[in-house]
TIKOLTI-790608 format. One record per atom (N, C-alpha, C): residue number from 0; x, y, z. Coordinates in pm, 1 decimal. Layout:
(NUM,(X,Y,Z))
...
REM end
This chain:
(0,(7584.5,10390.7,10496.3))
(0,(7714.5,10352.9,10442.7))
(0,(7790.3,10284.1,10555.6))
(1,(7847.5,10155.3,10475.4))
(1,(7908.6,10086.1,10640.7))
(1,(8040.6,10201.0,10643.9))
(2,(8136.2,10092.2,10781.3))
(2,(8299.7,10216.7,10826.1))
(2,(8344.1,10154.5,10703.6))
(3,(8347.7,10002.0,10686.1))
(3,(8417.8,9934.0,10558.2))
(3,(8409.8,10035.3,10428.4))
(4,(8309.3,10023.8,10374.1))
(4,(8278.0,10144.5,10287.1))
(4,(8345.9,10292.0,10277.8))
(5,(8349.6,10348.5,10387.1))
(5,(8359.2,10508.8,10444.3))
(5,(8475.7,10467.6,10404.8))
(6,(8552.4,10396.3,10460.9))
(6,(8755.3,10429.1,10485.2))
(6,(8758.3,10353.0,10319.6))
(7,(8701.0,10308.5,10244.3))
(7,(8782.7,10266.9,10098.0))
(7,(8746.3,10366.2,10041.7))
(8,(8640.3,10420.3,10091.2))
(8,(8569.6,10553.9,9967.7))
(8,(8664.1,10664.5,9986.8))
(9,(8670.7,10698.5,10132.6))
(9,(8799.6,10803.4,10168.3))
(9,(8915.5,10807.8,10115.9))
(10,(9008.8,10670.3,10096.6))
(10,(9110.1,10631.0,10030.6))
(10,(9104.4,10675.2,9897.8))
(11,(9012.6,10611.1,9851.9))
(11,(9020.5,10653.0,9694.6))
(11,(9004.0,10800.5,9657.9))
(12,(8893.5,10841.7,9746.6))
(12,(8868.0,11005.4,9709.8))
(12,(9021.6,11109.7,9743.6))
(13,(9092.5,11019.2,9841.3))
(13,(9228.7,11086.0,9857.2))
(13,(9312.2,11047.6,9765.2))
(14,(9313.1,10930.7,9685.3))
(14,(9455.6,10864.6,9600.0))
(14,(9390.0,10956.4,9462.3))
(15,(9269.1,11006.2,9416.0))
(15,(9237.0,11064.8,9313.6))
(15,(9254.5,11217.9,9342.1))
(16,(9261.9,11229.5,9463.3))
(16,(9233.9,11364.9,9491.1))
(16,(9377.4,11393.5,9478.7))
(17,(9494.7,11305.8,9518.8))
(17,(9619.5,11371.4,9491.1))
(17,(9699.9,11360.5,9382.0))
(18,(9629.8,11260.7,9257.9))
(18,(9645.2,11266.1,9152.6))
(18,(9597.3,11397.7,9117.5))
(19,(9523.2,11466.9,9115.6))
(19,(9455.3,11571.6,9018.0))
(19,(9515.1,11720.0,9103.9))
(20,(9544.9,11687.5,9249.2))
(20,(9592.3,11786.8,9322.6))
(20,(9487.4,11862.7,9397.6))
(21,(9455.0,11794.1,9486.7))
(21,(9328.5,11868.6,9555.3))
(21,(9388.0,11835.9,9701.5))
(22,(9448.9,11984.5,9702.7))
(22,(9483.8,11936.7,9860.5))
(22,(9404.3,11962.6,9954.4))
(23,(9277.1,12001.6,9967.0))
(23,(9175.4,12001.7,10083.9))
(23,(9119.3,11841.9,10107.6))
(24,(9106.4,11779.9,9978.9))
(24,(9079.0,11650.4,10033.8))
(24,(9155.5,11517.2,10040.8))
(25,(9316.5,11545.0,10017.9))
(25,(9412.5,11462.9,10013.6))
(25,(9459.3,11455.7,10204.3))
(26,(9436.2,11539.4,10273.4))
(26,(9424.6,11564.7,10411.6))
(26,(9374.3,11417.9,10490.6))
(27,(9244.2,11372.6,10425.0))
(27,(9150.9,11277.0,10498.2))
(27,(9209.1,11145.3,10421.8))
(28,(9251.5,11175.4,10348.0))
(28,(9301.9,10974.8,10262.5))
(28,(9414.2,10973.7,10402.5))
(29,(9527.5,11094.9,10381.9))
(29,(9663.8,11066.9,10391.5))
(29,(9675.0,11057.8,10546.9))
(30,(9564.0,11095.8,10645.1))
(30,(9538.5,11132.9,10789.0))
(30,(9547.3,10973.5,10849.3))
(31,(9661.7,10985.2,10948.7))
(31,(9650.4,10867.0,11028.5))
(31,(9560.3,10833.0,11121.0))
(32,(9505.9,10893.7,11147.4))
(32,(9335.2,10916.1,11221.3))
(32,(9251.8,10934.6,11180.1))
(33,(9124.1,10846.3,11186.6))
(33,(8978.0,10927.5,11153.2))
(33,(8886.5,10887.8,11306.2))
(34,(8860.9,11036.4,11357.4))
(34,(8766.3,10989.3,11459.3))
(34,(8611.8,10982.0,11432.7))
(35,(8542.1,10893.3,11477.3))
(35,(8391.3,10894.7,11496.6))
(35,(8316.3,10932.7,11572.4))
(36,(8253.3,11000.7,11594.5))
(36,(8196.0,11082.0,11678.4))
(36,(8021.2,11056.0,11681.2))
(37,(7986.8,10972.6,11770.0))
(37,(7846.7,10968.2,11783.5))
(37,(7796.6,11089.4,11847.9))
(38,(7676.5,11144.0,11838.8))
(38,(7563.1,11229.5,11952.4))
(38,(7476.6,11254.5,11850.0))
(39,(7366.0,11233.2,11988.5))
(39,(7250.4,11225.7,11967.9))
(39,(7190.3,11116.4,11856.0))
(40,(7249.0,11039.5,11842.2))
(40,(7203.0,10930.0,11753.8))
(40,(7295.2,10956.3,11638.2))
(41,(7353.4,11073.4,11602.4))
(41,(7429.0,11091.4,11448.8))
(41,(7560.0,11023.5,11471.4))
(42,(7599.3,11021.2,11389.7))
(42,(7759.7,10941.0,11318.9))
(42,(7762.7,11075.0,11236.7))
(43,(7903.5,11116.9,11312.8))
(43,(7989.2,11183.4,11205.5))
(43,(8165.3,11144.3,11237.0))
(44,(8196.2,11133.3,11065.1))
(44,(8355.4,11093.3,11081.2))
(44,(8446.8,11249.1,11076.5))
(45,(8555.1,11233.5,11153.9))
(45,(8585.3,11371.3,11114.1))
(45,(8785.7,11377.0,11177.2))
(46,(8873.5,11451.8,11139.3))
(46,(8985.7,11467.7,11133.2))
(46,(8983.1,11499.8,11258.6))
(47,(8900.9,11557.7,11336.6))
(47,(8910.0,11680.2,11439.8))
(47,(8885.1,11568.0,11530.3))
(48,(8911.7,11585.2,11711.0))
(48,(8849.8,11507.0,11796.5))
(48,(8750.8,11560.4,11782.0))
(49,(8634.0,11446.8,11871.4))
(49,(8543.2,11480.4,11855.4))
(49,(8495.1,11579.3,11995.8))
(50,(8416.6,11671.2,12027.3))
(50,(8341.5,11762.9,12108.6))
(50,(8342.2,11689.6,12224.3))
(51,(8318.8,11738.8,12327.6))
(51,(8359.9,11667.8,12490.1))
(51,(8175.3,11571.2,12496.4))
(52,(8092.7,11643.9,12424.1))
(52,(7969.4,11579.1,12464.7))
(52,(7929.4,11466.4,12348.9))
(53,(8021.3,11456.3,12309.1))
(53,(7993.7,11322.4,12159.2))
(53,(8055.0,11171.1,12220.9))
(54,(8027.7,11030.2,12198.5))
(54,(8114.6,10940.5,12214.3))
(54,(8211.9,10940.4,12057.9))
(55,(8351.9,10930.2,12147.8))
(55,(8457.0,10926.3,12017.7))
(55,(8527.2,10789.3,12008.4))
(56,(8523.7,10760.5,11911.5))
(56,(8629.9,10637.2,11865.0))
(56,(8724.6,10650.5,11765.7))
(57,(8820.8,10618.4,11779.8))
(57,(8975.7,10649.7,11653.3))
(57,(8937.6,10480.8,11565.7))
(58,(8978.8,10544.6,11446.2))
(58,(8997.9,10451.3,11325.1))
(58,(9092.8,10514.7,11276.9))
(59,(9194.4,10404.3,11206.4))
(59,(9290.8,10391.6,11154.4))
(59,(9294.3,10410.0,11004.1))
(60,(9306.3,10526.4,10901.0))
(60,(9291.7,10492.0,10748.2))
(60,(9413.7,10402.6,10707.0))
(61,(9337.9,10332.6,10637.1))
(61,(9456.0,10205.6,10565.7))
(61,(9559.3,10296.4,10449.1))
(62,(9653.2,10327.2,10461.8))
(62,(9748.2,10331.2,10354.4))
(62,(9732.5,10309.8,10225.5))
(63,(9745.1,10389.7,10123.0))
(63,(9700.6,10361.3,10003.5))
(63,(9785.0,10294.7,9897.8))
(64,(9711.6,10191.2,9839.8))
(64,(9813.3,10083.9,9805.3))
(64,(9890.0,10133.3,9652.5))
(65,(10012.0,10066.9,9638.2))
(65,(10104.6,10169.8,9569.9))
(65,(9989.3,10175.1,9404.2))
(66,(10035.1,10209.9,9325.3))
(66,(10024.1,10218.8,9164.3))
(66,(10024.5,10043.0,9150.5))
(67,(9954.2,9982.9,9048.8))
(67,(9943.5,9895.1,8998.1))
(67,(10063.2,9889.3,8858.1))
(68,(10137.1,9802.0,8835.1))
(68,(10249.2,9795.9,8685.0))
(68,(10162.1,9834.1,8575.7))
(69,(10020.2,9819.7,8537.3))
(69,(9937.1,9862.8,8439.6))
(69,(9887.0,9996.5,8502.0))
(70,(9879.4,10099.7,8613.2))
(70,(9850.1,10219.2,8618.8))
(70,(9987.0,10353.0,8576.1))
(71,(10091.8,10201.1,8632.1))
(71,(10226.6,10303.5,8596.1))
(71,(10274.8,10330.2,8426.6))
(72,(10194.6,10226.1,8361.7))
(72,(10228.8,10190.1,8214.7))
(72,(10133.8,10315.7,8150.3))
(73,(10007.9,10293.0,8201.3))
(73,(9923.6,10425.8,8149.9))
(73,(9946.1,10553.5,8151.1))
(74,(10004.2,10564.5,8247.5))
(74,(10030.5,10697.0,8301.5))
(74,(10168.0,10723.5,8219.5))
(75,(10249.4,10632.6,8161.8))
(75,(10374.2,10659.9,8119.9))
(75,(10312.6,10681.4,7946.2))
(76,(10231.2,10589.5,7911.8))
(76,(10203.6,10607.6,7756.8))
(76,(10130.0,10723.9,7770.7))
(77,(10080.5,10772.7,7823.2))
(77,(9956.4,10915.2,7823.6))
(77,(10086.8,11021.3,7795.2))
(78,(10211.4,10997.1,7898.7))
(78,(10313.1,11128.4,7885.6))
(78,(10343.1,11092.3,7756.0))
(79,(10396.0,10993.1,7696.5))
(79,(10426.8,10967.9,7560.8))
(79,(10365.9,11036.5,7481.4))
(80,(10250.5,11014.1,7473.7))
(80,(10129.1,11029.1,7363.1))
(80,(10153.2,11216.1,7374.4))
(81,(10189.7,11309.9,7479.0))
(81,(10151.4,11377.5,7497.6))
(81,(10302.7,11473.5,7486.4))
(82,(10380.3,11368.9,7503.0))
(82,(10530.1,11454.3,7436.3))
(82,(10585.5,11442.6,7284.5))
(83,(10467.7,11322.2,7216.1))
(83,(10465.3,11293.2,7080.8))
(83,(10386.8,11437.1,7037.8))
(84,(10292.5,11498.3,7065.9))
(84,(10185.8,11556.2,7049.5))
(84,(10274.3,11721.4,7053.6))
(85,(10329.3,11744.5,7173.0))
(85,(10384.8,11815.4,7178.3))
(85,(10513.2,11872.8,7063.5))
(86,(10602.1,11774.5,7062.7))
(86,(10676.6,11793.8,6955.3))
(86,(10611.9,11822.6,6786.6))
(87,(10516.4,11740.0,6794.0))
(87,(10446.7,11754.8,6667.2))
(87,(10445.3,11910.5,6669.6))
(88,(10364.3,12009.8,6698.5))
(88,(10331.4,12128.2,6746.4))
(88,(10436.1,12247.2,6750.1))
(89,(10512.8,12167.7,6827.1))
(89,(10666.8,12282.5,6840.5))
(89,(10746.6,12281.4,6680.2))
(90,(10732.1,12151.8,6640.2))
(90,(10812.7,12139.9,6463.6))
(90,(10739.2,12181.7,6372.5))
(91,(10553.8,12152.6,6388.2))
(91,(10484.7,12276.6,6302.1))
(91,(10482.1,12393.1,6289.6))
(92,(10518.0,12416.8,6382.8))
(92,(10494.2,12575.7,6432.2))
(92,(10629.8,12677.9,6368.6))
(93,(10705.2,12596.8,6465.1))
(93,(10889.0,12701.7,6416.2))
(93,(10921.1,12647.6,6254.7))
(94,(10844.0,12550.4,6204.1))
(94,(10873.1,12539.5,6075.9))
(94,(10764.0,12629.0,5940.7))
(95,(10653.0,12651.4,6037.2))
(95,(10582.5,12742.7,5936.7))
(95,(10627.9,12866.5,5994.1))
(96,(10671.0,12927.1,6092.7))
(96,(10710.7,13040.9,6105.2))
(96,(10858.2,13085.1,6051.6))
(97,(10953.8,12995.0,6026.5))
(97,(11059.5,12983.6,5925.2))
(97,(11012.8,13022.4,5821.0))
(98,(10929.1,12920.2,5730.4))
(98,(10831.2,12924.9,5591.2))
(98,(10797.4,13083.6,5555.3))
(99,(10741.1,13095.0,5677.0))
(99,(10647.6,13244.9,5651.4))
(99,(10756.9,13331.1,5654.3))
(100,(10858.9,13346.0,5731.9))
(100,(10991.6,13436.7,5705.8))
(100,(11040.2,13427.6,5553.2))
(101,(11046.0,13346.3,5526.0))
(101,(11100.9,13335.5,5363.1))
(101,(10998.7,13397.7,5281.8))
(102,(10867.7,13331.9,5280.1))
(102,(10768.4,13368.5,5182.7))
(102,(10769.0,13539.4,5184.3))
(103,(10765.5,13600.9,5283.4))
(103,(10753.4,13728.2,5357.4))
(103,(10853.6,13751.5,5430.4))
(104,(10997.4,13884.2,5351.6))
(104,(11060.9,13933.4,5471.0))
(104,(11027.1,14037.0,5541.4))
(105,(10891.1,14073.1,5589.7))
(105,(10849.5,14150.9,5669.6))
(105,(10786.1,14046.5,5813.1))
(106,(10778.1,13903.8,5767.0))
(106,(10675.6,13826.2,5847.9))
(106,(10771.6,13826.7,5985.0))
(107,(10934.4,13785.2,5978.8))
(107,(10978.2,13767.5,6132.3))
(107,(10980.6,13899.8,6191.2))
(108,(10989.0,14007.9,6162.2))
(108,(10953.1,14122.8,6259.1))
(108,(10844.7,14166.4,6295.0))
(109,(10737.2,14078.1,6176.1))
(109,(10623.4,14123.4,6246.8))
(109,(10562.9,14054.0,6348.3))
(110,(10611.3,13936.9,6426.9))
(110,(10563.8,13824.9,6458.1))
(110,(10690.4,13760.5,6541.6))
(111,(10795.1,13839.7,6555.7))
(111,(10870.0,13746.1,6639.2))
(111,(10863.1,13747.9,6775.5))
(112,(10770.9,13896.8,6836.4))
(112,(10762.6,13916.4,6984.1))
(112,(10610.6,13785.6,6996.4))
(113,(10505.5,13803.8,6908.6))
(113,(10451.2,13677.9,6920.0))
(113,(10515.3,13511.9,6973.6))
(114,(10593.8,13510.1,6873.2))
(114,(10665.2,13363.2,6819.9))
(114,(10713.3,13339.6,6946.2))
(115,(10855.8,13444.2,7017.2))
(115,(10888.9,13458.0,7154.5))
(115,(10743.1,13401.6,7255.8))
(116,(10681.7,13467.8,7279.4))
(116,(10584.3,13445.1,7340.0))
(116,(10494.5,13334.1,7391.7))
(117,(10484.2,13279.0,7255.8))
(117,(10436.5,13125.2,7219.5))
(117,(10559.3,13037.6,7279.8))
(118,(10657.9,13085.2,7248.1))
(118,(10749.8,13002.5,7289.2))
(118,(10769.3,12981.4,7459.7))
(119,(10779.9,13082.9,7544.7))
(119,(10769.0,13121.8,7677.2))
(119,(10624.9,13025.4,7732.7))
(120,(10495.6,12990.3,7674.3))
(120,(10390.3,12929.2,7661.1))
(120,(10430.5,12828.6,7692.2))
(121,(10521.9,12754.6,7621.6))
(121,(10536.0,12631.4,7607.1))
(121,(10663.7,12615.5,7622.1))
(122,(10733.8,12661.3,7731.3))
(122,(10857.8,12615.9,7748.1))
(122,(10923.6,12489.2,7737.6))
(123,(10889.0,12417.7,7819.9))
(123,(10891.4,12238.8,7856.4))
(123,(10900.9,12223.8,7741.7))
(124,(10767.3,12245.1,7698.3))
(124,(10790.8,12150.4,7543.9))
(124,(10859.6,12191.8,7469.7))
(125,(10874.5,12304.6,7460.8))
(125,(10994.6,12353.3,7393.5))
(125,(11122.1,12307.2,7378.1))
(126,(11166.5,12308.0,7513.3))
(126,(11279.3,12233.3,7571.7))
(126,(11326.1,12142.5,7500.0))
(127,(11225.8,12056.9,7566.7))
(127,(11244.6,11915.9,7486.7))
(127,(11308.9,11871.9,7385.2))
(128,(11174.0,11979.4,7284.8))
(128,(11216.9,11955.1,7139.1))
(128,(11366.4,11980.2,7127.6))
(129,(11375.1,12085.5,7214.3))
(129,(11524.1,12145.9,7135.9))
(129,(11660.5,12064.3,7165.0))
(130,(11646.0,11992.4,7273.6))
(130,(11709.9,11893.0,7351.1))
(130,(11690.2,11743.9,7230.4))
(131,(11631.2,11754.7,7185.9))
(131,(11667.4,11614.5,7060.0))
(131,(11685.2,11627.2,6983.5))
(132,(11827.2,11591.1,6951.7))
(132,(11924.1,11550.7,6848.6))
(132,(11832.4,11563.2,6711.9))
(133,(11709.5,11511.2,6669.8))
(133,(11667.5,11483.4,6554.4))
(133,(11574.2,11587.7,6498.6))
(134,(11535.7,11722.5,6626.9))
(134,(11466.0,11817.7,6554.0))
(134,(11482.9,11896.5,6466.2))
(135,(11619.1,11947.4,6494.5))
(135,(11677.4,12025.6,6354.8))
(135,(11684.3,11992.3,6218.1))
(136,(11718.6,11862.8,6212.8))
(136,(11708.3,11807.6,6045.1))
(136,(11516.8,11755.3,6035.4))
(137,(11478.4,11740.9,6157.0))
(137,(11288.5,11751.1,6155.5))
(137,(11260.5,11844.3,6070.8))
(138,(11279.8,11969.8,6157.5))
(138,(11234.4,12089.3,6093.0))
(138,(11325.0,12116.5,5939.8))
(139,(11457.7,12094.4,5928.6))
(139,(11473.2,12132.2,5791.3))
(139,(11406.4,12056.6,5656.4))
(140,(11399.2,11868.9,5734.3))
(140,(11276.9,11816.7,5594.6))
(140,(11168.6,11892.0,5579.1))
(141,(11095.0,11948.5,5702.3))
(141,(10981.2,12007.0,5686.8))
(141,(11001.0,12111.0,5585.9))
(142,(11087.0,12197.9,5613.9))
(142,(11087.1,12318.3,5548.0))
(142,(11057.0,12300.9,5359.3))
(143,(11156.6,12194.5,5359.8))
(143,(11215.0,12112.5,5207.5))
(143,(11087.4,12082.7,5168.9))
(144,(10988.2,12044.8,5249.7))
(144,(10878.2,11946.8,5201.5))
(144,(10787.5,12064.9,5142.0))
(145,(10758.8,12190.1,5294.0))
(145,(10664.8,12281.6,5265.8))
(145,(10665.4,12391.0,5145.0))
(146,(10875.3,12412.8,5086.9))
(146,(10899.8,12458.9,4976.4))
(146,(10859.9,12377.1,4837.0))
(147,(10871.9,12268.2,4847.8))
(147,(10821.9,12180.7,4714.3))
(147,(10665.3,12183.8,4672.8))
(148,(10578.5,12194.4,4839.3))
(148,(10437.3,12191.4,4802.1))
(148,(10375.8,12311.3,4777.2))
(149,(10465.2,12453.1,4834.1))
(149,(10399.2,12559.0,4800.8))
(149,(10510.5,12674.7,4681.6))
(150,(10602.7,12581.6,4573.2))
(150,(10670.6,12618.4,4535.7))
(150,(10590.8,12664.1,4350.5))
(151,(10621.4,12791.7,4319.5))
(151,(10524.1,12891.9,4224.0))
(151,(10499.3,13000.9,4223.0))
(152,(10488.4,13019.8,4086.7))
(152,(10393.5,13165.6,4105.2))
(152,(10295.2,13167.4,4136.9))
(153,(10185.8,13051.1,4090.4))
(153,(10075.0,13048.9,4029.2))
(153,(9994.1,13097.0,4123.0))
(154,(9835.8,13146.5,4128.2))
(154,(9744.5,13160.3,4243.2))
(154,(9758.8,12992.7,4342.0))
(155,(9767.5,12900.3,4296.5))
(155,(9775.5,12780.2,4414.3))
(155,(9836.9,12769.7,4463.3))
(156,(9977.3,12801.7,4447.0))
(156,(10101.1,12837.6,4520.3))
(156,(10098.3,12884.2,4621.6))
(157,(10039.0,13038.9,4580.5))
(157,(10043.4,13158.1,4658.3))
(157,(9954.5,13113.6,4796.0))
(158,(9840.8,13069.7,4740.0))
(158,(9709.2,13036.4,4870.9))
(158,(9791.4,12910.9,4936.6))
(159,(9836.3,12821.6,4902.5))
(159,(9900.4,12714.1,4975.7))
(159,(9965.0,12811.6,5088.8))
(160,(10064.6,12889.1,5046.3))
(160,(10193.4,12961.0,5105.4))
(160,(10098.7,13039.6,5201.6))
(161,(9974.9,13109.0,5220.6))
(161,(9926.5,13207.2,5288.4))
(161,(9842.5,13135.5,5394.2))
(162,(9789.2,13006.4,5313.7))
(162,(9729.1,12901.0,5424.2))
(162,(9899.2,12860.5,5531.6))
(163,(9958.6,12838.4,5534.7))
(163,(10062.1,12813.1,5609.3))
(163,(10094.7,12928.1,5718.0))
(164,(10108.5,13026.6,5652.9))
(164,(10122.8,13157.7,5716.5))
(164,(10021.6,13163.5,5864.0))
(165,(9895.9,13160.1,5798.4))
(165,(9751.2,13154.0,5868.5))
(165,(9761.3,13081.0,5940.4))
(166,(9817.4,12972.0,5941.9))
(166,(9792.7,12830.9,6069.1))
(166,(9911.7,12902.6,6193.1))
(167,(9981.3,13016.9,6128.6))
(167,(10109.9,13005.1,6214.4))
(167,(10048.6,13109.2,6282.1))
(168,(10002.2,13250.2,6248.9))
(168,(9978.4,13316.9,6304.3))
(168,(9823.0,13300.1,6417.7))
(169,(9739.1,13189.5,6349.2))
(169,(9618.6,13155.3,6439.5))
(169,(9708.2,13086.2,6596.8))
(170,(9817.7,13003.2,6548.4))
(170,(9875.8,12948.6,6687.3))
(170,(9927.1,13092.0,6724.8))
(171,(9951.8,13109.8,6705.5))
(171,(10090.3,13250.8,6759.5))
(171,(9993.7,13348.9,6840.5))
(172,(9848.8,13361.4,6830.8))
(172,(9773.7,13451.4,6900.7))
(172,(9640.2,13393.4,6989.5))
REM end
């Protein structure tokens, strides 16, 4: 492997490594030194000087070049995609566990140290949701919607209404 090679491979293994959070190897990207250390015929690169009986030479790691406008765009639609995703989740959830309170007034006591729980899980997102203006009337269409589709006596009713229940309590545990 040439040094050319070594110091871009290092770079990158550090600019990925501190994306994902690996701080044992974010050390060697971010290190203003890399020494080389010959003996006995070997090449080794290393943070450390090198041993009194090695020849040492300092190299310089190049600075890692910022985010690209298309890495910052990705990285911004991924949070999107992923606070879209989120909300989805938080308005299913507190809206079938609403649902299931009505269908069943035994369901919020049986299930609210759960519900709490779930909620503590997912704080952030929680947050969020609760922080925009548009979740509350979210969740009340929902509710409106889930009363019209599981609204009856009939056995289809009932299984609609218990399938709802079921999705809430499979998240909730």
């Amino acid at each position: 492997m040439s040094l050319k090679h070594f110091m871009v491979l290092s770079a990158a293994i550090g600019v990925a490594s501190a994306a994902i959070g690996v701080p044992g190897v974010v050390g060697v990207a971010n290190a203003q030194q890399l020494y080389k250390c010959v003996q006995d015929g070997k090449t080794v690169y290393q943070q450390e000087k090198c041993p009194t009986t090695a020849r040492e030479s300092t190299l310089r790691i190049p600075d890692a070049a910022p985010p690209t406008q298309d890495q910052v765009k990705a990285v911004e639609e991924k949070s999107d995609k992923q606070s879209a995703k989120d909300y989805e989740v938080i308005a299913e959830v507190t809206t079938g566990f609403n649902m299931c309170s009505e269908f069943d007034p035994g369901f919020r006591s049986r299930y609210s140290t759960a519900f709490d729980a779930w909620g503590g899980r997912n704080a952030a997102a929680y947050k969020a949701f609760s922080a925009n203006p548009k979740s509350a009337q979210d969740v009340r269409d929902r509710m409106n919607r889930t009363r019209e589709r599981t609204a009856g006596d009939d056995l289809e009713a009932q299984a609609k209404r218990e399938a709802v229940c079921a999705r809430v309590k499979a998240v909730l545990q």
